[in-house]
C-alpha positions as CSV (number, residue, x, y, z in Angstrom):
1,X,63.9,-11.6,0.0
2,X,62.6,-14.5,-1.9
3,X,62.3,-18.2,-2.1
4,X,62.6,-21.3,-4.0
5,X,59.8,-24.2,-4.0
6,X,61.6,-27.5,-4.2
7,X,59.7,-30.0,-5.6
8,X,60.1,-34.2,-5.3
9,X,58.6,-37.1,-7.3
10,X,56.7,-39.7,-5.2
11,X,57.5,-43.3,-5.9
12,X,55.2,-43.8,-8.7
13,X,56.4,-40.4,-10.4
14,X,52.2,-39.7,-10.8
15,X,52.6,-36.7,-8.4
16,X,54.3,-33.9,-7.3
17,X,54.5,-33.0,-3.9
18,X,55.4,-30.3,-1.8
19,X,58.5,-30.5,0.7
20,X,59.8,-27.2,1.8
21,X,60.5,-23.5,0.8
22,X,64.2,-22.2,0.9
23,X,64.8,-18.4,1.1
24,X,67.7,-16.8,-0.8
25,X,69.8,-16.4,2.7
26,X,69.8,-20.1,2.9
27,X,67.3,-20.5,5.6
28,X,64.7,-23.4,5.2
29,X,61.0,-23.4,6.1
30,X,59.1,-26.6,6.6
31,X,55.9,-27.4,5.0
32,X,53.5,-26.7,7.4
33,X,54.8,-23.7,8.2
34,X,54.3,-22.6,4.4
35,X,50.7,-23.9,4.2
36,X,50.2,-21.5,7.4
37,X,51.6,-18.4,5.3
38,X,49.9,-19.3,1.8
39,X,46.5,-19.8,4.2
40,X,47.0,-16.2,6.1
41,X,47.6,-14.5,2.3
42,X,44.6,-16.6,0.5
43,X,42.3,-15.2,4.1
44,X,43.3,-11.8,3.6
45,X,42.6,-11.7,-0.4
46,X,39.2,-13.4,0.1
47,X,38.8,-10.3,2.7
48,X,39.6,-7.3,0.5
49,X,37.5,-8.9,-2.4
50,X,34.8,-9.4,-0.2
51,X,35.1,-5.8,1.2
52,X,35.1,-4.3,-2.2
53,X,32.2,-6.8,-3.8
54,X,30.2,-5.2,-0.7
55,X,31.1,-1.7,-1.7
56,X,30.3,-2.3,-5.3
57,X,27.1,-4.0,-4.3
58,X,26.1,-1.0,-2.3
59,X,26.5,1.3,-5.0
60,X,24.6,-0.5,-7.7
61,X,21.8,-2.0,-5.6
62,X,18.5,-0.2,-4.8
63,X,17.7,0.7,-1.5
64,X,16.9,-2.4,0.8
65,X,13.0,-2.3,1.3
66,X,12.3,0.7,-0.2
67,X,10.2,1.8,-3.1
68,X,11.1,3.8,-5.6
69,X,8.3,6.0,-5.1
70,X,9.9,6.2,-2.0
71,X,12.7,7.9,-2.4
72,X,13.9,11.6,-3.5
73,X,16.9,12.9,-5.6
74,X,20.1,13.7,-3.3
75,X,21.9,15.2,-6.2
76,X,21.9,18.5,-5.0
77,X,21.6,18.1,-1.3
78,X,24.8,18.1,1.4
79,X,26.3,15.2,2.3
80,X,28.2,14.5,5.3
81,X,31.6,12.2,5.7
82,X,29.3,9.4,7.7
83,X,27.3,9.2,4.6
84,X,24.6,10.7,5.6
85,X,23.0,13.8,3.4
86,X,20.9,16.5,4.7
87,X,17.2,16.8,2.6
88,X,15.5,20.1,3.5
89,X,15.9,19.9,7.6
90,X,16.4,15.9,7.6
91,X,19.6,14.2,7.5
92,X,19.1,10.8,5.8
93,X,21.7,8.4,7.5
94,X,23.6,6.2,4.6
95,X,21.4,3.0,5.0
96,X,18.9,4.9,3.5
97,X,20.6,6.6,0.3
98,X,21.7,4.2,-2.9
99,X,23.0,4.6,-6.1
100,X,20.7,4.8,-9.2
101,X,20.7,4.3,-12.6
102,X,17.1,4.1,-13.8
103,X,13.9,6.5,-12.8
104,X,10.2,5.3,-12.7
105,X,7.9,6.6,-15.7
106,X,4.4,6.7,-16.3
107,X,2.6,3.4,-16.1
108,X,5.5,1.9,-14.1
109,X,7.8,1.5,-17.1
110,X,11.5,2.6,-16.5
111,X,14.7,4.0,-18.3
112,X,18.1,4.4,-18.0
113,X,19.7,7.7,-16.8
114,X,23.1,8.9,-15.9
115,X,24.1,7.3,-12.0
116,X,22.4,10.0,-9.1
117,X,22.1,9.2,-5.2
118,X,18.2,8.7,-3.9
119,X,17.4,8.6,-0.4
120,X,14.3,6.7,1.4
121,X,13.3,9.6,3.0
122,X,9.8,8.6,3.2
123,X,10.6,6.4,6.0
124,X,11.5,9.7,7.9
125,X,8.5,11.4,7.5
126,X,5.2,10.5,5.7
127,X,5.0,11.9,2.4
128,X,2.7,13.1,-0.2
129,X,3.1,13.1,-3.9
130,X,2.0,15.7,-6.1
131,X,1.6,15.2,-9.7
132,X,3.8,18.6,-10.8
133,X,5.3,22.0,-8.9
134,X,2.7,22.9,-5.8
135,X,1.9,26.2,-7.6
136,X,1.2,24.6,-11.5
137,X,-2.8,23.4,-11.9
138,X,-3.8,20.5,-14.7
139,X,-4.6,21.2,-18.5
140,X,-6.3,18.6,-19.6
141,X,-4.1,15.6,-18.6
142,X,-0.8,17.2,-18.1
143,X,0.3,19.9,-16.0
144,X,0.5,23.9,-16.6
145,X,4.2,25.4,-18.5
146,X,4.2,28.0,-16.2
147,X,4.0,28.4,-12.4
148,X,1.4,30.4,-10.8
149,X,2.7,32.4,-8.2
150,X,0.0,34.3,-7.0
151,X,-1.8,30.5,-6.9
152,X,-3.2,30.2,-3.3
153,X,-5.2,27.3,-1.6
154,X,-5.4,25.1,1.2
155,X,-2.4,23.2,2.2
156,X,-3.9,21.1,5.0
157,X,-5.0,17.7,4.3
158,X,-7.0,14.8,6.4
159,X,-4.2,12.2,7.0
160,X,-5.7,8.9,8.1
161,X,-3.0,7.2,10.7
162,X,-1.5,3.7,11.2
163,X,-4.1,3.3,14.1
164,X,-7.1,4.7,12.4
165,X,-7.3,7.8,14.1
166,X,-7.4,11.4,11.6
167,X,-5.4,13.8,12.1
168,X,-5.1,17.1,9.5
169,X,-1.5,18.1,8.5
170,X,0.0,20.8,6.4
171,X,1.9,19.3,3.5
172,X,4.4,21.8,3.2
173,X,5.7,21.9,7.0
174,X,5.1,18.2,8.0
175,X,5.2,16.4,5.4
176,X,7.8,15.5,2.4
177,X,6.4,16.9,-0.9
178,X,7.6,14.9,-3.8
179,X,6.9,17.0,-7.0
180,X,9.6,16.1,-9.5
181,X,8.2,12.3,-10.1
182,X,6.3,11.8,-13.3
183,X,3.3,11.6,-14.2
184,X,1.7,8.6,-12.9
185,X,-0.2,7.7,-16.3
186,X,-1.2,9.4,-19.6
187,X,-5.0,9.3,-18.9
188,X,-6.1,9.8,-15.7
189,X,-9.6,11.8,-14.0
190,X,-10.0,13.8,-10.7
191,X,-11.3,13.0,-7.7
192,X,-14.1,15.5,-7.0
193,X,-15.6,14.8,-3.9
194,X,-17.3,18.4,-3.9
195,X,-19.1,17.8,-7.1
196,X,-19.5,14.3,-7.1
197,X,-20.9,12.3,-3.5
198,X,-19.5,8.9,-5.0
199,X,-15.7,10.8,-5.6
200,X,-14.7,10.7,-1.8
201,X,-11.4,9.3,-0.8
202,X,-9.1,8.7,2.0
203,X,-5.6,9.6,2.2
204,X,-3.5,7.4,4.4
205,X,-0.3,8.3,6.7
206,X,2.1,5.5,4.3
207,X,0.7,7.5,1.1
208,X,-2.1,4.8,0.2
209,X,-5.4,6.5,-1.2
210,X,-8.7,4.9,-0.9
211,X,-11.8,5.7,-3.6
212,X,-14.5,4.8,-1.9
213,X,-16.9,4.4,-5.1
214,X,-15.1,0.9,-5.7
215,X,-13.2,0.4,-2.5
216,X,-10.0,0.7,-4.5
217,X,-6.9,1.2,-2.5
218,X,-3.7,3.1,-4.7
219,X,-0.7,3.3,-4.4
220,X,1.5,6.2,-5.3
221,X,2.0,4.6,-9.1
222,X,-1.7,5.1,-9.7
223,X,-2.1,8.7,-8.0
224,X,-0.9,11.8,-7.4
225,X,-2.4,15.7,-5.7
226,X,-2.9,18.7,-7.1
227,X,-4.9,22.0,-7.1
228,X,-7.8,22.1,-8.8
229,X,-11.1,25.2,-8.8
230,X,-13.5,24.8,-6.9
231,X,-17.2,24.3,-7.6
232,X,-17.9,28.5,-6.4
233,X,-14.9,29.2,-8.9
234,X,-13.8,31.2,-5.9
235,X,-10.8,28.7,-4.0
236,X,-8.9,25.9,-5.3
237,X,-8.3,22.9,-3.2
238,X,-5.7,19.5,-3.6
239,X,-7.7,16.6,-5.3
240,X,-6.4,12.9,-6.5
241,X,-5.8,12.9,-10.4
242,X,-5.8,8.7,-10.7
243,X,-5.1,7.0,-13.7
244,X,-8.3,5.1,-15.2
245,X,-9.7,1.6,-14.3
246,X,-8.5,-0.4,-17.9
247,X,-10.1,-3.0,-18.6
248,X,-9.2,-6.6,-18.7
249,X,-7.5,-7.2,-22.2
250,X,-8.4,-10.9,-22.0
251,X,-12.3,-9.6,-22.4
252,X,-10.4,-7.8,-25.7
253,X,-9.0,-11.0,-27.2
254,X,-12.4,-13.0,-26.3
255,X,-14.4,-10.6,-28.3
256,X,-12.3,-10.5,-31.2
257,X,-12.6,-14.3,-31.3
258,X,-16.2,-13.6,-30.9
259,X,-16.1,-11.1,-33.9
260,X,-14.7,-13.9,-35.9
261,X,-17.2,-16.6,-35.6
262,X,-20.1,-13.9,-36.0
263,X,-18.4,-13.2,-39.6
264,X,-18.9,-17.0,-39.9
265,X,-22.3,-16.7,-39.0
266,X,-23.2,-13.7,-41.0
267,X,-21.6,-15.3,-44.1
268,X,-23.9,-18.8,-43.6
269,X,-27.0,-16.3,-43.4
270,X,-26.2,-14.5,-46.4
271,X,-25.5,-17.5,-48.7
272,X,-27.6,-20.4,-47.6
273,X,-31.4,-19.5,-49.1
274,X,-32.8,-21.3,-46.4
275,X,-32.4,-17.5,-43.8
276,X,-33.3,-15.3,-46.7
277,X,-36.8,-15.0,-45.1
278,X,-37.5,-11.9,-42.9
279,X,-36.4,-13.7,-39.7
280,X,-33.4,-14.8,-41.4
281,X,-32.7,-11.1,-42.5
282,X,-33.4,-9.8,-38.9
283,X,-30.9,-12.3,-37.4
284,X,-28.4,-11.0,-39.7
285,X,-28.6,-7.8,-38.7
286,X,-28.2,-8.3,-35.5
287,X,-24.9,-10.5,-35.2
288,X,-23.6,-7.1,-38.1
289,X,-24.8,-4.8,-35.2
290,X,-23.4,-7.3,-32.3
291,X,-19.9,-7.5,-34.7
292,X,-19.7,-3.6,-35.5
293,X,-20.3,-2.8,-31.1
294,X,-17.3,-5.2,-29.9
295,X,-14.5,-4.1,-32.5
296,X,-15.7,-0.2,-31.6
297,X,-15.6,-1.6,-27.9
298,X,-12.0,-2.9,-28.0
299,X,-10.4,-0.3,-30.4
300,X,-11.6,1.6,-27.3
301,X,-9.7,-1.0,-25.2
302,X,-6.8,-0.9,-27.1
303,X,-6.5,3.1,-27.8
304,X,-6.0,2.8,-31.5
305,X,-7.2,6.8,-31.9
306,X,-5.2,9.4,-32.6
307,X,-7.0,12.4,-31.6
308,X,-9.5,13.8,-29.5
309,X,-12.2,13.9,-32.3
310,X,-11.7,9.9,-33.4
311,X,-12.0,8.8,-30.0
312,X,-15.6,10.8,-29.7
313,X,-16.5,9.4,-32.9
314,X,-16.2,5.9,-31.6
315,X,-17.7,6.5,-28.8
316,X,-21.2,7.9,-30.4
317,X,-20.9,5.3,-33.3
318,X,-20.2,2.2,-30.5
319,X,-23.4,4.0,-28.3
320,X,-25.4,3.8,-31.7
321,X,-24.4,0.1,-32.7
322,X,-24.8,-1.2,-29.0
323,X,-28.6,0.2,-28.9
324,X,-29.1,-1.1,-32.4
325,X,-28.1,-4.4,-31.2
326,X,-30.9,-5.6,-28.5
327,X,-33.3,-3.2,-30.4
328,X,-32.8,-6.0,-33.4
329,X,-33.5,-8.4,-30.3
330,X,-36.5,-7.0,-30.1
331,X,-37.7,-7.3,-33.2
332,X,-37.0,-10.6,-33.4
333,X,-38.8,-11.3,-30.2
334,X,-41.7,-9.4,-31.5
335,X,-41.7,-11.6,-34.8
336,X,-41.6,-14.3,-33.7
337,X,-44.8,-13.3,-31.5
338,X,-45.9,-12.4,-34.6
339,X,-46.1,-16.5,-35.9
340,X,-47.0,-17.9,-32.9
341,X,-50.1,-15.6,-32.2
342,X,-51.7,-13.6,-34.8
343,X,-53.7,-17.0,-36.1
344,X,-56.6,-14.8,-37.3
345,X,-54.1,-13.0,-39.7
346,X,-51.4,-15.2,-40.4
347,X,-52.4,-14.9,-44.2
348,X,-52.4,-11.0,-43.7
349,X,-48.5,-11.1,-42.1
350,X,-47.4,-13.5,-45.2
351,X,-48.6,-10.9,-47.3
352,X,-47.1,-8.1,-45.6
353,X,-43.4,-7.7,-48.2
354,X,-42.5,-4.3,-46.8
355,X,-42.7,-6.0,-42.9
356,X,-38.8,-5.8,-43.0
357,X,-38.6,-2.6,-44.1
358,X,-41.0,-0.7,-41.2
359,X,-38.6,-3.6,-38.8
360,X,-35.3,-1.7,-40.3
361,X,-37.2,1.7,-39.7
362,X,-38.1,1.1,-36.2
363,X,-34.7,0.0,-35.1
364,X,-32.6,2.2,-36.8
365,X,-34.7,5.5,-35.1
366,X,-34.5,3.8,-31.5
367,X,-31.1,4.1,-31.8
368,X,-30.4,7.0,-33.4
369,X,-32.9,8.7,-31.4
370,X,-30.9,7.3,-28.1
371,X,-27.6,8.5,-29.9
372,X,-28.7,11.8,-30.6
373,X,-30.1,12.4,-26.9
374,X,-26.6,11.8,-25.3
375,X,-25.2,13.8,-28.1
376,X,-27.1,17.0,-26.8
377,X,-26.9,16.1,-23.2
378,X,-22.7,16.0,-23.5
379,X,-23.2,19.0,-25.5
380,X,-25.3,21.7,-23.0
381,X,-23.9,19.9,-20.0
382,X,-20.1,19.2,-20.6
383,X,-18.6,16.8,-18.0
384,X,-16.1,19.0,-16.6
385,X,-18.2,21.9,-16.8
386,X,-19.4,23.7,-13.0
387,X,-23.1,22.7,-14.4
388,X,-22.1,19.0,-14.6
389,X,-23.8,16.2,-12.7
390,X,-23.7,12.8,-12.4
391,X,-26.6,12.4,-14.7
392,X,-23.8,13.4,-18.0
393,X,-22.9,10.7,-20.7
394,X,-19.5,12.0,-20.8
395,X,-18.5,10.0,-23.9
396,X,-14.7,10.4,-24.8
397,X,-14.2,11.3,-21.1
398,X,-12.2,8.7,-19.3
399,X,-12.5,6.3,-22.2
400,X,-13.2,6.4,-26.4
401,X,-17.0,5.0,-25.0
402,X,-19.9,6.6,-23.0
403,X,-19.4,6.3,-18.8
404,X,-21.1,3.2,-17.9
405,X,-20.5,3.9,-14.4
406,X,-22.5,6.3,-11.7
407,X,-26.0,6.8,-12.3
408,X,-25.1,8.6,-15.8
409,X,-24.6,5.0,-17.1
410,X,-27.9,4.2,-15.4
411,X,-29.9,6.2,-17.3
412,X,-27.9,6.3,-20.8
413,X,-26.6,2.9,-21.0
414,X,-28.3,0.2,-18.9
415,X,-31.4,1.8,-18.5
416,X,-32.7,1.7,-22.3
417,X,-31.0,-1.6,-22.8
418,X,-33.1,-2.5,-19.3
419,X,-36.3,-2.1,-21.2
420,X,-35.4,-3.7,-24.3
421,X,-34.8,-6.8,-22.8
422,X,-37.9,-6.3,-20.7
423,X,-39.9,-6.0,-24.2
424,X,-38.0,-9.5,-25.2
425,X,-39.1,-10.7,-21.7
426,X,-43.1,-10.4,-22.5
427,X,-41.9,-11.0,-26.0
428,X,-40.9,-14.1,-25.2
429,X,-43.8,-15.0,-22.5
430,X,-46.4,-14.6,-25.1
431,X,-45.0,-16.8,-27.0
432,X,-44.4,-19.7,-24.7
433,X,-48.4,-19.2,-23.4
434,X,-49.5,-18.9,-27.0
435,X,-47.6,-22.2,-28.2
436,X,-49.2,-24.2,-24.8
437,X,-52.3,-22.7,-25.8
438,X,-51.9,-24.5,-29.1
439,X,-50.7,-27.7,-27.7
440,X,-53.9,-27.8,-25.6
441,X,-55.9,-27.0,-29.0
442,X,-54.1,-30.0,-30.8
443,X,-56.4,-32.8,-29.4
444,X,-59.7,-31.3,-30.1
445,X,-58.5,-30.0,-33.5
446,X,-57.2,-33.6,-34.6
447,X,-60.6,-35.4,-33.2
448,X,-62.4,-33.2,-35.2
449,X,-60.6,-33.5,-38.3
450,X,-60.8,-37.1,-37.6
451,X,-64.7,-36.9,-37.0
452,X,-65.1,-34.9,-40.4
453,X,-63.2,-37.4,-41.8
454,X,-65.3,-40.8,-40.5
455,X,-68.9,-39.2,-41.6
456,X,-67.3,-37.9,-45.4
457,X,-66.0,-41.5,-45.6
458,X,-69.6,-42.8,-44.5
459,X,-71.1,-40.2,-46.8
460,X,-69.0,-41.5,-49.6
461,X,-70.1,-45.2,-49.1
462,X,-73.7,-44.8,-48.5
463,X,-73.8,-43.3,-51.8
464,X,-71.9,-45.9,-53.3
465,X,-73.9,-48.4,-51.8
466,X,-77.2,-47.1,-53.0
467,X,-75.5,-47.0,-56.3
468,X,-74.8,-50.5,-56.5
469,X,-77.9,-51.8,-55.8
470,X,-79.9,-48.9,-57.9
């Protein structure tokens, strides 16, 4: 069956316009009841498209509110004609599954892989994420090749609930282990809380972990379990591995602007005459020392090193040139004391040429002297050694620097530069009193010079006075 459109010119021959359909048996339908049928067919193809866009959608999008993190692999899991798949002894209804094309990495970067179902199983049952297989332990930052059958440990774990209560579960039998994600981060430290008292943490029911030390809460991108030996060597137990705390880049790009005006400085010191004295000199070395600390600080920053044995050579060399640095403050405190106070031997300190050498002695030992003590330290006390405490440098540990956090940075790191800038404190006090002591001396000094003065002037014209009338 089929029809013919007639069409007819209005008046002005500008338009066409529609007047009726004729089918091939000679029968003729009016006009409105053809705008009925062309409206019925453009209704139903505006349905299918929409039904298909909505099937295509709901392959290729991500499951509505639902992390990644979230979710596990359905590849090889059962899947029902509803929709649904079964996931060890939980069926995951189809809401909760998607297609993907893309799998998390370390860092929270991303790539493309070959289309695989996930399902939000997580918002099933609470899960728990461990960095590798339950039965593999860490070397160094990644996990064992080989799984440990014979590996035994613990399995319960305090779980911190949505209403605050804690309650301790097994994470094999009520809870989802998800092993296969990767690695949250390429450098990351344990959580000790039986070595360390400032390593405690808190593992939450939704699979947030608090560290207590900073009050940090993580998410599953910045954590994940596994077994690690205990202190006795005798048990293993499930600790956080969590990636480290880097710091802000924009502190990076400041001190490299920094480095470049200290270059400035450095140059005007070394060519003007006026700062070749031995102030002038000590000043110098100190903006080199201040220079050489913040480009070994942000190389650290960035992670320019290749190996193991670069990155501990930065650290050492950045400990040495950081002490250097407010040791040179020191000195410079101290001479400039030196020219406010010592009036009874000012001539003596003029005379002294070899005063910048004993200054380059002095600070050079201070530091290496510091260096060399957290050298040894690190050395008989390694950090992740059973006879480490929290009183170890640890340089090269969680960074290409010594640990300026804990009480190790205390004592290493702040406390030494603490009493330098002590010294520069009473440096600097003496200095002030000694230059109002001189500004109260200024008066009587000028009065007597003035009085000296008055009687050689009246000396000078007695005598020529007698003169003139001798």
């Amino acid at each position: 069956m089929s029809f013919t459109l007639y069409r007819a010119k209005n008046q002005s021959g500008l338009q066409n316009k529609l007047f009726c359909f004729q089918w091939s048996s000679g029968a003729v339908i009016s006009a409105n009841s053809v705008q009925t049928i062309l409206l019925l067919e453009m209704s139903a193809t505006l349905y299918r498209v929409s039904i298909w866009s909505l099937l295509l959608v709901g392959i290729a999008a991500d499951i509505s509110d639902c992390d990644f993190l979230d979710t596990v692999d359905l590849t090889h899991s059962s899947k029902f004609e509803n929709g649904s798949y079964r996931y060890e002894d939980l069926i995951i209804p189809a809401r909760l599954t998607g297609q993907y094309d893309y799998r998390i990495l370390d860092g929270g970067s991303w790539e493309h892989v070959s289309n695989h179902v996930r399902g939000c199983i997580c918002k099933l049952r609470p899960c728990i994420r461990l960095c590798c297989h339950h039965r593999k332990l860490m070397s160094s930052t990644q996990c064992s090749k080989d799984v440990d059958a014979d590996l035994t440990y613990d399995y319960a774990l305090d779980i911190t609930l949505r209403n605050g209560s804690v309650t301790r579960k097994h994470i094999m039998n009520e809870m989802i282990v998800q092993q296969d994600l990767p690695m949250p981060c390429q450098i990351h430290y344990e959580l000790d809380a039986e070595r360390y008292a400032e390593d405690k943490w808190t593992l939450f029911e939704n699979g947030t972990l608090l560290r207590h030390y900073d009050n940090a809460f993580l998410s599953k991108q910045d954590y994940c379990l596994q077994p690690r030996r205990s202190k006795s060597g005798e048990s293993y137990s499930l600790v956080p591995y969590n990636c480290i705390i880097q710091p802000s880049m924009t502190m990076a790009y400041v001190k490299l602007v920094s480095v470049v005006f200290m270059a400035l400085t450095i140059g005007t010191y070394s060519w003007l005459p006026l700062f070749h004295t031995v102030h002038g000199k000590c000043c110098t070395l100190y903006f080199v020392s201040l220079m050489v600390t913040f480009l070994l600080n942000v190389a650290s920053m960035f992670g320019v090193f290749i190996n193991d044995l670069m990155c501990l050579l930065n650290g050492f060399a950045g400990y040495f040139a950081a002490m250097a640095t407010f040791a040179w403050l020191s000195v410079i405190s101290y001479d400039v004391w030196r020219r406010f106070g010592l009036h009874q031997n000012r001539d003596f300190c003029r005379s002294m040429g070899n005063r910048f050498l004993h200054y380059n002695l002095i600070v050079w030992s201070i530091a290496a002297l510091l260096t060399l003590g957290v050298f040894i330290v690190d050395l008989l006390f390694p950090y992740y050694s059973d006879s480490g405490s929290n009183f170890v440098p640890g340089v090269g540990v969680t960074s290409c620097w010594i640990m300026t956090d804990g009480w190790s940075g205390m004592v290493y790191f702040y406390g030494p530069i603490f009493l330098l800038i002590l010294f520069n404190g009473i440096m600097f006090y003496l200095t002030i009193r000694n230059i109002r002591a001189e500004k109260r001396l200024r008066p009587k000094v000028i009065k007597n010079c003035d009085e000296k003065e008055k009687s050689r002037f009246r000396a000078k014209y007695f005598t020529a006075y007698m003169c003139t009338f001798s």
